[in-house]
N, C-alpha and C positions, 0 to 999 in steps of 0.2 A: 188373963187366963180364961174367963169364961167367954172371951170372942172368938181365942183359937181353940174349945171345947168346940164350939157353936161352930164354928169353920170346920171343921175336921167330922161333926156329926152331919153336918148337910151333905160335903164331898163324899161320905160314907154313900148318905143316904139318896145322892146320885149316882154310885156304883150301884147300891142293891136294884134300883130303878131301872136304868141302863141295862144290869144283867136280866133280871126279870123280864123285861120287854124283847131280852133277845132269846131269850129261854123260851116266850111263848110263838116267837115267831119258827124259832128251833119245831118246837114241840107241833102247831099248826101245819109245817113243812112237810111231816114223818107221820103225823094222823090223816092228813088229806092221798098223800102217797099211797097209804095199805089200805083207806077207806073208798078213795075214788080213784084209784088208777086210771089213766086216759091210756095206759100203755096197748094193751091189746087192740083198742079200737084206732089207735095211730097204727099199729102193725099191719093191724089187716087192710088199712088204708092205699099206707105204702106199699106193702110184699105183694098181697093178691089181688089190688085193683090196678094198680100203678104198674106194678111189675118192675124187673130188673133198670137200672139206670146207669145203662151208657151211653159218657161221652158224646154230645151229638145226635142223638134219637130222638125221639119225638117224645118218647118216653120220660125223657132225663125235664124235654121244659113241662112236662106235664106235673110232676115231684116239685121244680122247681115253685110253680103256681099253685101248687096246694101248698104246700108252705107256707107262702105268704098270705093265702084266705085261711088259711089255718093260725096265725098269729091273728090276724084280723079279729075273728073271733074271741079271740082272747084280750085282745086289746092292747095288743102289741106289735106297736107301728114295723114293718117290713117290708125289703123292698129285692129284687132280683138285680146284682148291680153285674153287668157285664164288664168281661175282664177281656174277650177273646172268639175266637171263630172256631170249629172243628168242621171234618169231613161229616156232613150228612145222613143218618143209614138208618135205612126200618128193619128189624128182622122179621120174615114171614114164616108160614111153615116149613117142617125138616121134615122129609121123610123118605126111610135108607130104607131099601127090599135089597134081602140078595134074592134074585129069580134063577139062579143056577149056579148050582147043582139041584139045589130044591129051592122051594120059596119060604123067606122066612124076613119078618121085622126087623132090623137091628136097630139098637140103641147107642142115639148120635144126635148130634145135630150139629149145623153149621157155626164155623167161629162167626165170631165178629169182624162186621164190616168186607165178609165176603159176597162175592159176584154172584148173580142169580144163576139160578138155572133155569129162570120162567116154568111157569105152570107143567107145561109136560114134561119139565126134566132132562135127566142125561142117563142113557142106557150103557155102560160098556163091561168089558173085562176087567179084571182088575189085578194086578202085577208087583210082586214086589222089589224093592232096590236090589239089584245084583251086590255079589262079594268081586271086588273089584284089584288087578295089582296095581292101579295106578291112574290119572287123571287121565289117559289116554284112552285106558281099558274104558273108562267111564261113556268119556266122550264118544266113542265109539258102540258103544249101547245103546245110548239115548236114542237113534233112531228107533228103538222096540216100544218108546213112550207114545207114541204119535195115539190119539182115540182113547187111551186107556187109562184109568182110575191107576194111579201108585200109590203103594203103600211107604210111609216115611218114618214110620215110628218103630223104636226097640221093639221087640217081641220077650213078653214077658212070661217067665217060664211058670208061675204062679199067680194067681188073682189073690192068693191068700195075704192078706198082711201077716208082715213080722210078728206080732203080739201073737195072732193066731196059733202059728208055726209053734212060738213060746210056749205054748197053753197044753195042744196036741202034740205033736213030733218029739220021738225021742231024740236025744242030742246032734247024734251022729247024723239023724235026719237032717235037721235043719242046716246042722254045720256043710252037709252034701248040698244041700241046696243054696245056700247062702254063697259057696263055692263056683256053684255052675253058674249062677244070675250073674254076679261077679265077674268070671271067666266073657261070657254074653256080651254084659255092657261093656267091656273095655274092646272087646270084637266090634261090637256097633260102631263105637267112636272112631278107631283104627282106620277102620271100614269106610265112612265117615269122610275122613282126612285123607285116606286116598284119592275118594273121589276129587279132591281138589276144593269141596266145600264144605259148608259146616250143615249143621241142624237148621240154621237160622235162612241161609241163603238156600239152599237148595230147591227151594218152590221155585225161584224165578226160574234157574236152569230146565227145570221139569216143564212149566210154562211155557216156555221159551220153545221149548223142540216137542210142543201140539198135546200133552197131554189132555186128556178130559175134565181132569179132577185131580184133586190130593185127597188123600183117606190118610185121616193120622190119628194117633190115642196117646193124649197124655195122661197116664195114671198118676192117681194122687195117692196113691199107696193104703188106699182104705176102699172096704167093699164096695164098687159100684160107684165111686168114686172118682171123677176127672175133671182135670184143672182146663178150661176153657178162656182161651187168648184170642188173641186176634189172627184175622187168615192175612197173607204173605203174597196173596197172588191180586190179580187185577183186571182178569178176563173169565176165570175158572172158579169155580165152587175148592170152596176146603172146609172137610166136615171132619169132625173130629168125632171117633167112633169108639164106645168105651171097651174097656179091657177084655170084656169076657169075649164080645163079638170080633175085636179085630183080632185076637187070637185064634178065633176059628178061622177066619178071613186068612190069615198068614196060613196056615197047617194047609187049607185049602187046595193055598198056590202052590207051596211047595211039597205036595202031593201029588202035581198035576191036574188037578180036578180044573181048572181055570174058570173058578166065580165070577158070575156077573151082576153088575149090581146095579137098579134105577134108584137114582137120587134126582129129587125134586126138593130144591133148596131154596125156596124164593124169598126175595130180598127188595127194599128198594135203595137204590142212589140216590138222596135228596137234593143233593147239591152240597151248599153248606150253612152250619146251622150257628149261632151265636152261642157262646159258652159262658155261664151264669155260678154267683157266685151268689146266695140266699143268704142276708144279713138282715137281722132283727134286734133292736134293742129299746131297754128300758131306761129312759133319761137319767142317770145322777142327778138328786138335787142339793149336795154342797161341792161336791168336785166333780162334776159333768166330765170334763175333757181328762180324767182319769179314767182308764176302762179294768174289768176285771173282762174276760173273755172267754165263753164257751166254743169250745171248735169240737167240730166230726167231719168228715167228708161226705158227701153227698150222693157223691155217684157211687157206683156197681160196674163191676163183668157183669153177661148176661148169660152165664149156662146157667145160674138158677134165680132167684128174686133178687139178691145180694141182700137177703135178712141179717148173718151175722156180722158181714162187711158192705157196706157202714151201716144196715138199720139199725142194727141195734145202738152202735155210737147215735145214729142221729134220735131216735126215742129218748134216748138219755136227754140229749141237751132240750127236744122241745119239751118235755116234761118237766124237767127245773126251770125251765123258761113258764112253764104255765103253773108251778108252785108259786115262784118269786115273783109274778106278777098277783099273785093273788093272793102271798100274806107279808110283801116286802115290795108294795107297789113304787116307793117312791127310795130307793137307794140312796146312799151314800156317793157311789161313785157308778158310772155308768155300767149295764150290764148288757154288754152283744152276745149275739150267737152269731157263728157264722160257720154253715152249712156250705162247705167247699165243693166246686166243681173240678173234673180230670183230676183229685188224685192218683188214681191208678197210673194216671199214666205220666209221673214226675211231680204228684204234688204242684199240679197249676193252679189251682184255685188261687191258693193260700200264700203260694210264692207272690202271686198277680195281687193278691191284698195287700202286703206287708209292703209291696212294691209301688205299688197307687194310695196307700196312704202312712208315707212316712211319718206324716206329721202325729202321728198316732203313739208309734213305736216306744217314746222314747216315754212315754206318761201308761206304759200300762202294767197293770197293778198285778196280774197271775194271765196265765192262759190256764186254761182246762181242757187237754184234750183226751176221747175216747175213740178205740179205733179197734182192737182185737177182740172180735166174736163176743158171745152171749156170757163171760161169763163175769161173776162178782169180782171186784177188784180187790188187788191182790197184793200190788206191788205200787209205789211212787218213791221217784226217784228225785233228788235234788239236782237233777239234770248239770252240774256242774258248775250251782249257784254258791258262791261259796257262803253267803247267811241263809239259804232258804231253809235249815230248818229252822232258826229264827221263827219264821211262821207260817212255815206250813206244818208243825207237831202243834201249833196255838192252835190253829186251823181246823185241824185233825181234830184236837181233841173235843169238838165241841159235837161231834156226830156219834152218833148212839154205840157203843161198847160191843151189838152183834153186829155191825159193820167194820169197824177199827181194830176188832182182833181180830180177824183173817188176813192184814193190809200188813207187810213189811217194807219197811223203810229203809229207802237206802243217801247216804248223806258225805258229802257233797254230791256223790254223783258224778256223771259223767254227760255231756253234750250230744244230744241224739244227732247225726250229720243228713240221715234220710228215714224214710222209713213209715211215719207218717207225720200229718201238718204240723204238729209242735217244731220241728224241725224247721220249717220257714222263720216261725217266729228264734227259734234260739239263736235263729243265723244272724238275726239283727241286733243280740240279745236279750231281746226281750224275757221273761221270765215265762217260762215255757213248760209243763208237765203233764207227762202222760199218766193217764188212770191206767196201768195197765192190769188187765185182766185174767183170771183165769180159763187157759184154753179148749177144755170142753173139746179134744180132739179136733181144735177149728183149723191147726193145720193139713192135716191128713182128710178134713172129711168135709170142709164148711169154704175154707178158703181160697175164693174164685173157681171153686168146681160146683156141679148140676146140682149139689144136694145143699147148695147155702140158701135154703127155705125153711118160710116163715115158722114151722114146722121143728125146726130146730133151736128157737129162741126159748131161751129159760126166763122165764118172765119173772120169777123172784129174783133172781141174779140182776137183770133189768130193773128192776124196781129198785133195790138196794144201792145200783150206781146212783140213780135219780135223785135218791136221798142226798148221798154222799154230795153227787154235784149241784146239788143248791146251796146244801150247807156250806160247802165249800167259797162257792161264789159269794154268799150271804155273808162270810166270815172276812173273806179278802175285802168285798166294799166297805165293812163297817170299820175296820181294821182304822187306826187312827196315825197310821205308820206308812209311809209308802216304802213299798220294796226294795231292796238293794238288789242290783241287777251286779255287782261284782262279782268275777269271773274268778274262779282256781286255776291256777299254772300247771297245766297240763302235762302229765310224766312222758318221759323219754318213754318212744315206742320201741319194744322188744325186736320187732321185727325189721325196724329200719337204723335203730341207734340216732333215731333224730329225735327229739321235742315235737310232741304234737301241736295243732294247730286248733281251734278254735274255729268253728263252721262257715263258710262263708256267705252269704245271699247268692242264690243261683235266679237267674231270672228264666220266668213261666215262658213255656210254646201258648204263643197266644195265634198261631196258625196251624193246627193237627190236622194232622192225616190228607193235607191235600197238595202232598208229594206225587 
């Protein structure tokens, strides 16, 4: 009797131990956080010194190698592991005059991975797409492109956002205008499909019969506001010019006044550049080849810094990276980061990881990833694990009460198939989950348009993920359970009367952009 007293008060008084020691590393995690944030000084790093990171720039290996002298410092081995090649491109100065009818600035600048227009530029008129009955009408036109700047984009009867409209405009108002935009874009598109091509192809045809340039605006439906892609041509500049100016640009033409405009867009072709995937981690030392796993993506569009997409994911993970190494230096099971390259354009990075290193997949313990804008997170989903909450409410609940009641839970869940990199991982199934966040208007006003700066980050929001994602990582290594990666039986889709399907591995373009 008093051996199994004596037994029973030791394994006690190895729980209270245990918990205590994880309570101070808890607690160590969440004082260093609000006491010494690294957050802003990583922000202004990457957003204002570093600048946007796309794909291929000179920019994207410059992020990449502050990274890894950035772990360095902290004492966390890192390394840049190439997965791929992309097309080459610096972006130089953009600068749009209309010089006639009168002279005036506009606000613009060139997509990505468009053609120069060297230092002095391209002078011409500027023309908008005719209303057309047919590809014939069309073709027949094109001769009037030869030297001349076209315009390709809707014309938008309002700069105003909808909420606006909501706030000010009596009903009948809005309902009138909601009417005519409506009436517009379905004209545009009509319009569109006569010519014989779409929104997407129409640059080459323009191209093709001598134009000068593309002038196009794609609004993101918030003031001032525009979503910045890539250019479509391969000899000629494509600047993409925001709402308020190319609507004057449009009223212009079709007034008669015929604007001209100099554009000096310059650019360079580098050739082609290697494409990098930034992986960093802290050894396990009882289950080493167990990994728990932090993911963000790395790269950016470049019409603004790309602070909300991905910096602020990537702040998150190196800040629980530089928590956990400094009060949880020696894990339970291994703890990576990895800082993915070309998501934007298909999730390469992370496809190119999960795909170069199978041997990995099938021993890993959570993934953590971060990816929508600045704000506090909000939502995690049991991505269509059928025990994860099993442990991830254990998980959860070990992180401080003003973080966990804002966060709803959804369980089983469902399998993200794209969208961002947790998706690579579920496709092998690995156990995979998005922090997803509150959006802070990131899609209307932050996401891959000119205003996703540093400027825009909520660095309390930021902070509070940081927490979450140590704690989180901290909770899955100590974890004395390895995960169940078993899958829910996916319901009959509505819309096809089939059984769905379970994600598959798509493998990475480990050759861009040099079609």
């Amino acid at each position: 009797m008093k051996k199994i007293l004596l037994g029973a008060f030791l394994t006690c008084s190895m729980l209270i131990a245990t918990a205590q020691e994880k309570n101070a590393v808890i607690e160590n995690i969440i004082k260093e956080a609000n006491e010494n944030s690294q957050l802003e000084v990583l922000g202004h790093q990457l957003m204002d010194v570093i600048g946007p990171r796309l794909v291929g720039t000179p920019q994207m290996r410059q992020a990449h190698d502050w990274a890894v002298d950035t772990y360095a410092k902290w004492g966390i081995p890192a390394e840049n592991q190439q997965y791929g090649e992309w097309k080459a491109w610096e972006r130089g100065i953009t600068h749009i005059d209309m010089i006639s009818p009168r002279v005036q600035s506009l606000a613009g600048t060139q997509l990505s991975w468009s053609p120069s227009t060297g230092p002095k530029g391209v002078t011409a008129e500027v023309i908008n797409l005719p209303t057309v009955k047919d590809s014939l009408d069309f073709r027949n036109w094109l001769k009037n492109v030869k030297g001349k700047f076209v315009m390709v984009s809707e014309y938008q009867i309002t700069g105003r956002p909808d909420y606006n409209w909501e706030e000010f405009a009596t009903p009948e108002s809005f309902e009138k205008m909601k009417k005519e935009r409506d009436s517009l874009t379905k004209e545009f598109y009509a319009n569109m499909r006569r010519t014989g091509y779409t929104a997407r192809n129409i640059h080459e045809a323009l191209e093709s019969a001598g134009a000068a340039g593309i002038v196009s605006s794609y609004w993101s439906k918030g003031f001032g506001a525009n979503k910045i892609f890539a250019s479509r041509t391969k000899k000629i500049p494509t600047v993409d010019i925001q709402l308020e100016d190319y609507g004057m640009l449009y009223r212009l033409v079709e007034s008669g006044q015929k604007p001209k405009l100099k554009i000096v867009a310059e650019s360079k072709d580098l050739g082609v550049a290697p494409t990098f995937n930034t992986v960093a981690q802290i050894k396990g030392s009882e289950k080493p080849d167990e990994y728990v796993i932090l993911s963000a993506h790395f790269d950016s569009w470049d019409g603004g810094t790309g602070a909300t997409d991905n910096g602020t994911g990537t702040l998150v993970m190196m800040e629980a990276m530089r928590l956990l190494k400094k009060f949880y230096p020696n894990p339970k099971r291994t703890i990576l980061v990895g800082h993915w390259g070309s998501e934007e354009q298909g999730l390469n990075g992370s496809r190119a990881f999960v795909e170069d290193h199978p041997e990995m997949m099938k021993n890993i313990q959570a993934v953590f990833n971060q990816d929508n804008g600045t704000g506090r997170v909000v939502n995690l989903s049991g991505a269509g694990y059928l025990h994860a909450y099993d442990y991830l409410t254990r998980w959860l609940a070990a992180a401080p009460k003003d973080i966990t009641k804002h966060i709803k839970t959804d369980f089983p869940g469902s399998p993200s198939g794209g969208g961002s990199d947790n998706a690579s991982f579920i496709a092998v199934g690995a156990p995979s989950f998005n922090l997803s966040a509150l959006n802070w208007s990131y899609w209307n006003y932050t996401w891959h348009t000119n205003l996703d700066t540093y400027d825009k980050i909520v660095f309390d929001d930021v902070r509070s993920n940081a927490i979450l994602t140590a704690i989180l990582a901290y909770m899955a290594s100590e974890d004395d359970v390895k995960t169940s990666n078993e899958k829910i039986i996916l319901p009959v889709s509505e819309r096809t009367g089939k059984q769905l399907e379970w994600p598959t591995h798509r493998s990475p373009e480990r050759k861009g952009g040099l079609d």
